[in-house]
C-alpha positions in Angstrom: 0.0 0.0 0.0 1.3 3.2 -1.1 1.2 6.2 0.7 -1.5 7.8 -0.9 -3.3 5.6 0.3 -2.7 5.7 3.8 -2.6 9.7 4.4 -4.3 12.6 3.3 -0.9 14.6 2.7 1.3 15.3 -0.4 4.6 14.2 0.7 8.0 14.8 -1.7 7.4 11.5 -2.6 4.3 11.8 -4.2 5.1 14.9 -5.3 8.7 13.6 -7.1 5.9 10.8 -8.6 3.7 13.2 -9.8 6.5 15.5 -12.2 7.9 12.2 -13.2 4.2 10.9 -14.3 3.6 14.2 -15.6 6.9 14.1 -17.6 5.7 11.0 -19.4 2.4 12.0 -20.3 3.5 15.0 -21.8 6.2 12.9 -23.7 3.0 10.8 -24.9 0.9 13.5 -25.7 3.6 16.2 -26.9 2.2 15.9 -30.6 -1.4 16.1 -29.8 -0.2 19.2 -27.5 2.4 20.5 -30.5 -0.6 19.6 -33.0 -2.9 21.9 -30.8 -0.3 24.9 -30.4 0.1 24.7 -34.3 -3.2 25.8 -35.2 -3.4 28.9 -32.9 0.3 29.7 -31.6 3.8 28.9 -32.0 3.2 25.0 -33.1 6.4 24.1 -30.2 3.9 24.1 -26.9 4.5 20.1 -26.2 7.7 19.8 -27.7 8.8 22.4 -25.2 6.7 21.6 -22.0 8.5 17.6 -22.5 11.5 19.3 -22.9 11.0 21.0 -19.6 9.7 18.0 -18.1 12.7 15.8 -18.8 15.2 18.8 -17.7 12.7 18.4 -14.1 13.5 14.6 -14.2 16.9 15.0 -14.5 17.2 17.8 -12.1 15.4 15.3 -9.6 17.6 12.8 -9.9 21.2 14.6 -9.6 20.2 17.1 -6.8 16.6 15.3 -5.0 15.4 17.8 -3.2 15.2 17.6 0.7 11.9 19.4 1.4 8.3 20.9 -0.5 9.9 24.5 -0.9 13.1 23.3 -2.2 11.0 20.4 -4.3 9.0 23.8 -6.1 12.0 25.9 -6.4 14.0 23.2 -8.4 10.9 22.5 -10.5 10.0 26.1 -11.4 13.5 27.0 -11.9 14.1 24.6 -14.7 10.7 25.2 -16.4 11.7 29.1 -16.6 15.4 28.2 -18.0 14.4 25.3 -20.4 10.8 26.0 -21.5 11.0 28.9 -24.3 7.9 31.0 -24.6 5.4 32.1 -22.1 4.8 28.9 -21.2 7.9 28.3 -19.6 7.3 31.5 -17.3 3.8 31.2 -16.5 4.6 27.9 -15.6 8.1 28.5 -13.5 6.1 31.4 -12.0 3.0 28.6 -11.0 5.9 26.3 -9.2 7.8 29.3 -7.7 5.3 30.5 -6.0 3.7 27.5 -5.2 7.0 26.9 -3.2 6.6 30.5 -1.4 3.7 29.5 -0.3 4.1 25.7 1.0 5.1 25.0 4.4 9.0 23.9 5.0 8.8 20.3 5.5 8.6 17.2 3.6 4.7 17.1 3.3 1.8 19.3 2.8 -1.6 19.1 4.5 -5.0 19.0 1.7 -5.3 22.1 3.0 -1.8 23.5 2.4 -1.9 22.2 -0.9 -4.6 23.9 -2.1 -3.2 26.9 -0.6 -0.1 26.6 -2.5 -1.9 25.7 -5.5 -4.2 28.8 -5.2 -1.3 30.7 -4.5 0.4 29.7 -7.4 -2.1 30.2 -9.8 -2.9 33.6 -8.7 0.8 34.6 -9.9 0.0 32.9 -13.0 -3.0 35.6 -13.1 -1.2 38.5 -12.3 1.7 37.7 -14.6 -0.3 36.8 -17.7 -3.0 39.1 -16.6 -5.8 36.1 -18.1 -9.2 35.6 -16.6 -11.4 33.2 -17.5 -13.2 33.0 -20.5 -9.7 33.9 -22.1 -8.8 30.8 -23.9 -6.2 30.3 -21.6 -4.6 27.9 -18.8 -6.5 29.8 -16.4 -9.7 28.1 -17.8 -8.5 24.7 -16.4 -7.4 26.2 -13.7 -10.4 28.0 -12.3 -12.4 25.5 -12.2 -10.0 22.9 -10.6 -9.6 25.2 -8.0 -13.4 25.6 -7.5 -13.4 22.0 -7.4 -10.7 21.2 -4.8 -12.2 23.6 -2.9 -16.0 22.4 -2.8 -14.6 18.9 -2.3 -12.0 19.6 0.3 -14.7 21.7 2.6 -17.3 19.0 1.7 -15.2 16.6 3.4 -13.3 14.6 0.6 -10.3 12.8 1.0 -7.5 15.0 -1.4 -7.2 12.2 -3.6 -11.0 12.5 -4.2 -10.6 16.0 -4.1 -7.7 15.8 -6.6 -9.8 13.4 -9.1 -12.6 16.4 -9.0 -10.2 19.3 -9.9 -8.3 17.3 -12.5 -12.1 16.5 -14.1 -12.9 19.8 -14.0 -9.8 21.0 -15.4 -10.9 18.5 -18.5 -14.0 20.4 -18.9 -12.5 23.2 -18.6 -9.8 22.8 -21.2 -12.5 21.5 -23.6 -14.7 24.5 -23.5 -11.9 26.9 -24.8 -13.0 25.6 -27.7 -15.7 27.7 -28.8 -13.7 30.9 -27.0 -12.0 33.7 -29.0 -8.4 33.9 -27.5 -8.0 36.9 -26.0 -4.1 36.4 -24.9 -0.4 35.7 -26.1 -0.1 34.6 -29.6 -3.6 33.2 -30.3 -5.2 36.5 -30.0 -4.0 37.8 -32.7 -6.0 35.2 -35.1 -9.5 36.8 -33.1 -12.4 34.7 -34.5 -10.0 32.2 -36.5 -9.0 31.2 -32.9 -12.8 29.8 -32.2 -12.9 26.2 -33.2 -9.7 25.0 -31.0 -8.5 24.3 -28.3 -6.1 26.1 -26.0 -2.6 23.8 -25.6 -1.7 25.6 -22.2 -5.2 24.6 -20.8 -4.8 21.2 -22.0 -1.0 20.6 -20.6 -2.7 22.0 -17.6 -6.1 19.1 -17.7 -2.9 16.9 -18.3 -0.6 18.1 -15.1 -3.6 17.6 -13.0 -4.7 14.6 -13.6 -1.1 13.1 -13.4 -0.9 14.8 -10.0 -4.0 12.4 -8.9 -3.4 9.6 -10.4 0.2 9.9 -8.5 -2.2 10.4 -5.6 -3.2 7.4 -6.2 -0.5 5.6 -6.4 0.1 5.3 -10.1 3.8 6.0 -11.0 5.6 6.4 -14.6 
């Protein structure tokens, strides 16, 4: 039995299986992500989140970090020097201060994880300056937060909890579709941008449901 299932806290060890399950989806799923980008951005978003992702990995492995802060630092760090675009800050930016906001230990409480989460995607917001209904990540996001939220104060174990924001994040990523991009790259095409979906909220849907199913034990 792992330890997901035997606490309700995100230790490094869950959270080291979660970037390393993330890493491999987005290895999987880089050309549906790259195919994505292609039609309303740069055409490089999954080729450069993998690229990211296996820099994370390898990071991991020479220098594992020793506690949650240090674990967040590492990760955003290398996102923000590997990842080109704005997808390599936004997402440095969501890790960074994800780590600011995490307690200094080796685990994190539901609770302090969806601080830390919150916390991190608020810098997203006031980097990027997105709301929802932008055609952006923050459209996964949102709702994944309203979900962990509803869930954790309904009385949900996190890896229930978790399960709801990453479903929510699906839905969420899916409804860009009819949305005219209002930021980065993709709102420049204005209505040409309806029709598709946003790759940043997608990589997002993806990150989130990795990070429950490492919750639940699942591991690359």
């Amino acid at each position: 039995m792992t330890d997901a299932a035997t606490t309700d806290a995100v230790t490094l060890e869950i959270l080291d299986r979660w970037v390393r399950l993330g890493a491999a989806r987005l290895d999987a799923e880089a050309d549906r992500l790259t195919a994505l980008d292609s039609a309303i951005g740069d055409a490089d978003h999954g080729t450069n989140m993998h690229r990211g992702f296996t820099a994370i990995v390898a990071k991991l492995d020479a220098t594992p970090p020793q506690t949650v802060p240090e674990f967040f630092k590492a990760v955003g760090m290398t996102l923000v020097s590997k990842v080109g675009g704005a997808s390599g800050s936004l997402y440095g930016t969501l890790f960074l201060d994800m780590g600011k906001n995490a307690p200094d230990g080796t685990s994190l409480s539901a609770v302090e994880w969806a601080h830390a989460l919150s916390a991190g995607v608020a810098a997203v917001v006031a980097r990027g300056h997105a709301q929802p209904g932008d055609k952006t990540m923050i459209d996964a996001f949102g709702p994944a937060l309203d979900a962990l939220d509803r869930a954790l104060a309904g009385g949900a174990t996190l890896a229930a909890a978790a399960g709801a924001a990453a479903d929510a994040a699906e839905r969420g990523s899916a409804d860009t579709e009819p949305l005219v991009a209002r930021k980065g790259r993709a709102s420049y095409l204005g209505e040409r941008s309806v029709g598709h979906i946003d790759p940043g909220s997608a990589s997002t849907a993806l990150l989130l449901r990795a990070f429950a199913d490492a919750l639940a034990g699942e591991a690359a």
